[in-house]
Rosetta silent file (secondary structure, phi, psi, omega in degrees, C-alpha in Angstrom):
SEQUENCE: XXXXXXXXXXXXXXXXXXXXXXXXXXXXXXXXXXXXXXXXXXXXXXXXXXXXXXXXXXXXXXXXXXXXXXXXXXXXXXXXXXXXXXXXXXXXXXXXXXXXXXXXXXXXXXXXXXXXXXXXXXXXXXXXXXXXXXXXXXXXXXXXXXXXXXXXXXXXXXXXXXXXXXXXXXXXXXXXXXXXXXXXXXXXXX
SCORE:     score description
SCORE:     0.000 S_00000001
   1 L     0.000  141.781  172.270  106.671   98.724  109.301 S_00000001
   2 L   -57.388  146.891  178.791  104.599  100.609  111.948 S_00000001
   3 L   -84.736  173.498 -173.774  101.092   99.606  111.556 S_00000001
   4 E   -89.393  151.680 -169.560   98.323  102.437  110.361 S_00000001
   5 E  -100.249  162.440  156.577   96.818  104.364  112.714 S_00000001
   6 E  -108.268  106.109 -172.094   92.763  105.017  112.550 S_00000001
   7 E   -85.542  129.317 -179.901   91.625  107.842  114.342 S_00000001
   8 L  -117.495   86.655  169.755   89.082  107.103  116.457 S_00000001
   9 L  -117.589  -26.466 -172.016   87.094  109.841  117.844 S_00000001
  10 L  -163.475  164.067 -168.842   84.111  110.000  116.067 S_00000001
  11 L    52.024 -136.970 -170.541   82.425  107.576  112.687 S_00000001
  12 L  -108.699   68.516 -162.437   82.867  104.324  111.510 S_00000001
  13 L   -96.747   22.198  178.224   86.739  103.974  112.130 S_00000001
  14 L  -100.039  -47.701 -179.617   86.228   99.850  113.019 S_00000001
  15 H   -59.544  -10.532 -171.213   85.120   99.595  109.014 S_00000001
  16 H   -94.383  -16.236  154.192   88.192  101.468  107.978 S_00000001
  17 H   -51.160  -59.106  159.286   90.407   98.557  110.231 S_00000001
  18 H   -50.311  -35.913 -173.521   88.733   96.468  108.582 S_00000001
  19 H   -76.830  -57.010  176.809   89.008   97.718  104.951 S_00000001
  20 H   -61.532  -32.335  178.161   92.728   98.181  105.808 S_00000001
  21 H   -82.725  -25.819  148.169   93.376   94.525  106.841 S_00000001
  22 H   -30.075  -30.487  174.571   91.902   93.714  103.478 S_00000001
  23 H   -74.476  -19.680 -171.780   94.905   95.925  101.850 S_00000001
  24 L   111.440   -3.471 -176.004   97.209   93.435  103.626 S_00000001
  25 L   -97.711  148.518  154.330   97.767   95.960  106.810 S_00000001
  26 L   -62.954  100.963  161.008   98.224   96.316  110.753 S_00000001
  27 E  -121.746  163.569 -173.863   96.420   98.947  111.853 S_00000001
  28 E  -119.098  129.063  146.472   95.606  100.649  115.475 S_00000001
  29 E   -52.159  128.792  161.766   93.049  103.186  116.854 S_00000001
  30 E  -119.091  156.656  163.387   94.073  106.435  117.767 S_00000001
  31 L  -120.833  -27.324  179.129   93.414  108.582  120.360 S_00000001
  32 L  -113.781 -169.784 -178.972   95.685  110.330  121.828 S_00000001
  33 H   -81.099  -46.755  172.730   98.902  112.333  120.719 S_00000001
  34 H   -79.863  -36.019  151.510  101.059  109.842  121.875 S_00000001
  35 H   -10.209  -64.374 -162.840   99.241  107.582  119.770 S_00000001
  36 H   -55.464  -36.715  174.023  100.279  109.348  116.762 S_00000001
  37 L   -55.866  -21.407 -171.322  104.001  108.292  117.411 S_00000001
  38 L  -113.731    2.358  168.876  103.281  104.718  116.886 S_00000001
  39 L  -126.173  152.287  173.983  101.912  104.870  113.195 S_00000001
  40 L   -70.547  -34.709 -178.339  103.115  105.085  110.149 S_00000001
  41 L  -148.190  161.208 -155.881  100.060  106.742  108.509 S_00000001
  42 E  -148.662   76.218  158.202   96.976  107.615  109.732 S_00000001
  43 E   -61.438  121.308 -175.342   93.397  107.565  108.551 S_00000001
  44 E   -91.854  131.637 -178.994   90.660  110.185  109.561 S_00000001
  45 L  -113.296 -162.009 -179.515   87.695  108.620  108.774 S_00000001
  46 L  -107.868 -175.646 -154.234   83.943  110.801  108.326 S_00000001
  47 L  -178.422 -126.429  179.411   81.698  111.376  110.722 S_00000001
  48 L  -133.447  134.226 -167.119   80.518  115.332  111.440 S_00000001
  49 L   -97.434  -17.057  158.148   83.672  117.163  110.711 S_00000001
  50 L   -74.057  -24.172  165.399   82.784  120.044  113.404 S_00000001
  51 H   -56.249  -69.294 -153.470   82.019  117.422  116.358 S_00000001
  52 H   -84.400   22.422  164.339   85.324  115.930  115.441 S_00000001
  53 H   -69.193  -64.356 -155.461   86.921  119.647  115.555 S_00000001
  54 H   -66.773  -48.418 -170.059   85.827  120.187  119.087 S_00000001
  55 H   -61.923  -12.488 -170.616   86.609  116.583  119.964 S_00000001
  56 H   -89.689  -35.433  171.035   90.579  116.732  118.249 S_00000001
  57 H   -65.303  -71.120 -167.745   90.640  120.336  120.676 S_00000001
  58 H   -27.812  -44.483 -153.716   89.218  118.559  123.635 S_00000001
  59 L  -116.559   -5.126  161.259   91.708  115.757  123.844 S_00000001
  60 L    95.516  -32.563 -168.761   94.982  118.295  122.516 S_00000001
  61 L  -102.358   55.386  178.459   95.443  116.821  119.176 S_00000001
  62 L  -100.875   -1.934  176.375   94.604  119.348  116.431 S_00000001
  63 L   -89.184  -64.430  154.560   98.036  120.670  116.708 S_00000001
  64 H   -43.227  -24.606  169.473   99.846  117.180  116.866 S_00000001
  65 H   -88.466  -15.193 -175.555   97.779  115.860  114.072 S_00000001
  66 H   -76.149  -37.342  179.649   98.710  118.926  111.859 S_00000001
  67 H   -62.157  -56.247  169.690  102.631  118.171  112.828 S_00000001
  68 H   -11.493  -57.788 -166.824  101.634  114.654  112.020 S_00000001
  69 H   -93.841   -1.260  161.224  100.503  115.268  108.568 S_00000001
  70 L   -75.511   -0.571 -170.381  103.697  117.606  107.931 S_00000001
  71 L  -144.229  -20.703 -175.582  105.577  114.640  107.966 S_00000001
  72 L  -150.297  177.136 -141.546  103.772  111.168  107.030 S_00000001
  73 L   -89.490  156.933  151.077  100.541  110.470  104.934 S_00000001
  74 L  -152.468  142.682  149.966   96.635  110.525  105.953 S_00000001
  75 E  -115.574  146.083 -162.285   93.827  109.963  104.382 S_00000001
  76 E  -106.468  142.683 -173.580   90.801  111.522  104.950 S_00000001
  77 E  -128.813  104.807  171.445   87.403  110.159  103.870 S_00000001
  78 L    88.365  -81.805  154.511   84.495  112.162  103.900 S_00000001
  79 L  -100.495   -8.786  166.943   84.767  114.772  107.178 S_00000001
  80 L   -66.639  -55.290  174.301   88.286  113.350  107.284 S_00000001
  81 L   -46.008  -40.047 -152.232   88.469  115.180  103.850 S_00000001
  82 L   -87.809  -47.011 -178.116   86.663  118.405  105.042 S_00000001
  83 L   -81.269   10.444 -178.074   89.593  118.626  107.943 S_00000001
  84 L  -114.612   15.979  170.850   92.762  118.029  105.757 S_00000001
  85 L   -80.693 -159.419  161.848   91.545  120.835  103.358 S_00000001
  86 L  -103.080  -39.174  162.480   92.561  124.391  103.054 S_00000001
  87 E  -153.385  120.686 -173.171   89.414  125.859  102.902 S_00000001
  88 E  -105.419  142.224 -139.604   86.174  124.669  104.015 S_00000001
  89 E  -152.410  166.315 -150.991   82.953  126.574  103.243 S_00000001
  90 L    20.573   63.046   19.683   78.803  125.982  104.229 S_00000001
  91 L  -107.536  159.574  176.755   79.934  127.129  106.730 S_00000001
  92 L   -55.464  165.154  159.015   83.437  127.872  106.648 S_00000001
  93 L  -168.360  152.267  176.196   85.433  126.465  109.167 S_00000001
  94 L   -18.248  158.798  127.798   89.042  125.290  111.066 S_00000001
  95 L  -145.195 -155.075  170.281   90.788  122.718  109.502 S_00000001
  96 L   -95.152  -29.997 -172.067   94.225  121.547  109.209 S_00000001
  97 L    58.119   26.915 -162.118   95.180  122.607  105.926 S_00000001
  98 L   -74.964  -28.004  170.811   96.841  120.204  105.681 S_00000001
  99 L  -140.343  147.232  170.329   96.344  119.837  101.382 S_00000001
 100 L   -51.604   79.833 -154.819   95.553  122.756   98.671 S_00000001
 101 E  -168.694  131.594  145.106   91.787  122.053   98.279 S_00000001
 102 E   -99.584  125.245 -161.868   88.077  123.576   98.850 S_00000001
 103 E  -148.141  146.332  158.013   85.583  121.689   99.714 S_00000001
 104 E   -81.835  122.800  160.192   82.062  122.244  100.603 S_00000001
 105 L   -33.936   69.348  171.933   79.989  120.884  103.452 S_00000001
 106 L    85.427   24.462 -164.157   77.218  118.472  103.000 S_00000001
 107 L   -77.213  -20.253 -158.761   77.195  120.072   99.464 S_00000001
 108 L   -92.645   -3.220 -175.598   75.885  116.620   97.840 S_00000001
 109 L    96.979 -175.973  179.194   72.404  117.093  100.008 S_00000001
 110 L   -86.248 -160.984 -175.907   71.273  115.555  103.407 S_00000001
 111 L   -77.573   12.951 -175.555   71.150  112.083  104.514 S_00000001
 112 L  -109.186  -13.755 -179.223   67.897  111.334  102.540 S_00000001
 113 L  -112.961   28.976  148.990   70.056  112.185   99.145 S_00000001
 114 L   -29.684  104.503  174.890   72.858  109.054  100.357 S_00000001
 115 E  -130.330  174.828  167.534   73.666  107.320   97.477 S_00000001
 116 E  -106.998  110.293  176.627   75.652  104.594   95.889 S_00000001
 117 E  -103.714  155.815  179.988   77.711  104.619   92.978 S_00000001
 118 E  -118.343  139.311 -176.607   80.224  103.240   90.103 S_00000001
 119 E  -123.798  136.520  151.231   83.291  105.803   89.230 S_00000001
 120 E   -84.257  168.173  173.885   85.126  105.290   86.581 S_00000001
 121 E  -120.121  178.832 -164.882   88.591  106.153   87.878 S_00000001
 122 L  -145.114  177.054 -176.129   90.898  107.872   86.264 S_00000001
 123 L   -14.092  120.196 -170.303   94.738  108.269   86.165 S_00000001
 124 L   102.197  -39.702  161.790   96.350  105.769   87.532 S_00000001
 125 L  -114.338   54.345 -175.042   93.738  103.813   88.152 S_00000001
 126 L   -39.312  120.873  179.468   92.609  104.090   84.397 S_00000001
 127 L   104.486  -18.675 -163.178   90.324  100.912   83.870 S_00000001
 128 L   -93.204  124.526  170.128   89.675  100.250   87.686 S_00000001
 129 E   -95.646  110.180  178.927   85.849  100.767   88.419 S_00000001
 130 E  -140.099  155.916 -166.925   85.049  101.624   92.022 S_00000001
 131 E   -82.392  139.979 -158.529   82.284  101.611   94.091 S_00000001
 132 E  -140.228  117.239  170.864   81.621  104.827   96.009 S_00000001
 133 E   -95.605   88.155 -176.077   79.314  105.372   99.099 S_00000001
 134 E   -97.389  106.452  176.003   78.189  109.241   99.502 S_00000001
 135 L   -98.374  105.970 -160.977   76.725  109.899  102.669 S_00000001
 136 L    15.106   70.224  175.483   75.927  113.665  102.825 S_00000001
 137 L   -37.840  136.259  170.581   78.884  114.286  101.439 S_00000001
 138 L   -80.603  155.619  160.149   81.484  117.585  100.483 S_00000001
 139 E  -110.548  130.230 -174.709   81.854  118.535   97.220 S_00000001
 140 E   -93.745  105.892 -135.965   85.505  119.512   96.365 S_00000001
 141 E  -100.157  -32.107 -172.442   85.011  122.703   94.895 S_00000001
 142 E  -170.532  114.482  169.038   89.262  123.553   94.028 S_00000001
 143 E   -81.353  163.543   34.351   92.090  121.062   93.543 S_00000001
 144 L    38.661  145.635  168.871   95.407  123.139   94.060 S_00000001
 145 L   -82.556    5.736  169.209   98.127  122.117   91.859 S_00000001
 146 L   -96.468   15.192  140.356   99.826  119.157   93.539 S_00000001
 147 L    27.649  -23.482 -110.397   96.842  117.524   93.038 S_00000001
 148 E  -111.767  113.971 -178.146   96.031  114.299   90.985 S_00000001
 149 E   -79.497  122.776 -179.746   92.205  113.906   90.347 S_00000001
 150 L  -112.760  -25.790  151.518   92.120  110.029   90.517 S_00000001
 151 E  -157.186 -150.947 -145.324   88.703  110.015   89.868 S_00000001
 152 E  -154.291  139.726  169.023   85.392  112.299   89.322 S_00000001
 153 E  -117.146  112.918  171.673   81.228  112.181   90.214 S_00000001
 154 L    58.672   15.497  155.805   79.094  114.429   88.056 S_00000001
 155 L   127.263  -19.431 -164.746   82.218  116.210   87.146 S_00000001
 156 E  -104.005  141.413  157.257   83.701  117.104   90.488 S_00000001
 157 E   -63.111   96.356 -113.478   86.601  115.243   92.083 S_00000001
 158 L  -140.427  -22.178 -172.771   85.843  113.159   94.689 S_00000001
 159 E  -128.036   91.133  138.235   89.287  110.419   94.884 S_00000001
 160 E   -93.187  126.157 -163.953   92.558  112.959   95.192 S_00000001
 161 E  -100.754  134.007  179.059   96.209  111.780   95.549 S_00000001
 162 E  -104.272   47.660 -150.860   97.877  114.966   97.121 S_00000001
 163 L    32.545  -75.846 -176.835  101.419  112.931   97.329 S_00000001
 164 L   -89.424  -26.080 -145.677  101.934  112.192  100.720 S_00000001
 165 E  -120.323  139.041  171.099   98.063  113.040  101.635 S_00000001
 166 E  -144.833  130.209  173.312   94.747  110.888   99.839 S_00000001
 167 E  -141.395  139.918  164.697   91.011  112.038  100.276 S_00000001
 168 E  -105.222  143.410  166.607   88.077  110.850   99.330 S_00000001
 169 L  -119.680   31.041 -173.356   84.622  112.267   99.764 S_00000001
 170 L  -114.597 -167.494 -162.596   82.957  109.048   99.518 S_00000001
 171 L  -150.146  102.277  158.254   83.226  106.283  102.151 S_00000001
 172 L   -75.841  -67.298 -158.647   85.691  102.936  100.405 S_00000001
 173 L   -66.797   -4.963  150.650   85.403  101.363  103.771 S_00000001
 174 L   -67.886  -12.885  178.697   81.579  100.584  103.085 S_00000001
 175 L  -104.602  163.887  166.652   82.588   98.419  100.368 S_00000001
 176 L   -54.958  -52.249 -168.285   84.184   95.115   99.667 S_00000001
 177 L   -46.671   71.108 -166.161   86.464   96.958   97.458 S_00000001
 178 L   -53.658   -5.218 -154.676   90.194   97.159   98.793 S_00000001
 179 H   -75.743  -27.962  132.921   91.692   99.263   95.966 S_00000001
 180 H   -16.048 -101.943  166.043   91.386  102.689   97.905 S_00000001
 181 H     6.539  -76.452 -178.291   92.782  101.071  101.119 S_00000001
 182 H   -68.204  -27.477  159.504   95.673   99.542   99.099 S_00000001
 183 H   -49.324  -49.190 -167.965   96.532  102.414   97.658 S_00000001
 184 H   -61.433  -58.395  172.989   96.936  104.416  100.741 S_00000001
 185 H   -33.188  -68.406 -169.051   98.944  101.102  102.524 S_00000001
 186 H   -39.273  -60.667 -172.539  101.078  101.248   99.488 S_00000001
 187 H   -57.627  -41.923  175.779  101.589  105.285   99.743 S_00000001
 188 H   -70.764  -24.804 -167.965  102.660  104.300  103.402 S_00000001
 189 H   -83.554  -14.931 -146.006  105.049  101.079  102.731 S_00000001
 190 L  -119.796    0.000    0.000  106.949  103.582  100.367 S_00000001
């Protein structure tokens, strides 16, 4: 199998490399377009999801990552999340549109309201406790129906498996915790 790519333009995409060789995977940074060619899957990790607008235009590959994600999986974590939605709001903005979903901007407060947390999780991983690191954060505001709320903070959905597509608006790659990761690996080996 192709190893996963990590886009690396903008946040902490060496912890998500990391996180992933805990799942058991090969993964690569990307940068370029031609990059994109050499993974199987791809995680966008968070960071400021308008910085890493202008930076995916700068370098040509908001078009190539949207053909990308027409055809094999990414997950998005955080501002990763905010660009694979459909419609993003305070303030509105591009994305990829890549999954049926609204999500709000920094809706969780600024970086002085960061917190840490335990989710229960919910189908699928019914029983599974995970640890969740929200660093000014989106709030996902409207699942779509292909959907599957895997699990929920104060009521709102926060871990969604879109089929081919997984977002989080938390940060799993701050944690110990591989079960995130391995899911996504999995959703790729398949």
């Amino acid at each position: 199998m192709k190893p996963i790519g990590v886009l690396a333009l903008q946040g902490d995409f060496e912890a998500h490399q990391k996180a992933l060789a805990r799942a058991g995977a090969d993964s690569v940074l990307v940068r370029t377009a031609a990059e994109l060619q050499n993974v199987a899957g791809l995680v966008i990790p968070g960071g400021e999801s308008t910085t890493m607008l202008k930076l995916l235009r700068l370098e040509n590959l908001f078009e190539p990552l949207r053909e990308f994600g027409q055809q094999r999986p990414i997950f998005g974590t955080c501002a990763g999340a905010i660009l694979l939605a459909s419609e993003v709001s305070s303030p509105q903005q591009e994305s990829l549109g890549l999954v049926d979903m609204a999500i709000e901007r920094n809706a969780y407060g600024r970086q002085l309201d960061s917190r840490v947390v335990r989710l229960a999780a919910e189908d699928g991983l019914t029983g599974k406790e995970l640890e969740a690191v929200f660093i000014r954060a989106p709030i996902i505001r409207r699942v779509g129906e292909t959907g599957r709320v895997l699990a929920r903070y104060l009521g709102d959905p926060v871990l969604v498996d879109f089929g081919r597509h997984l977002v989080a608006t938390f940060h799993p790659e701050l944690t110990p915790d591989p079960t995130v990761h391995r899911m996504f690996v999995d959703r790729v080996a398949r």
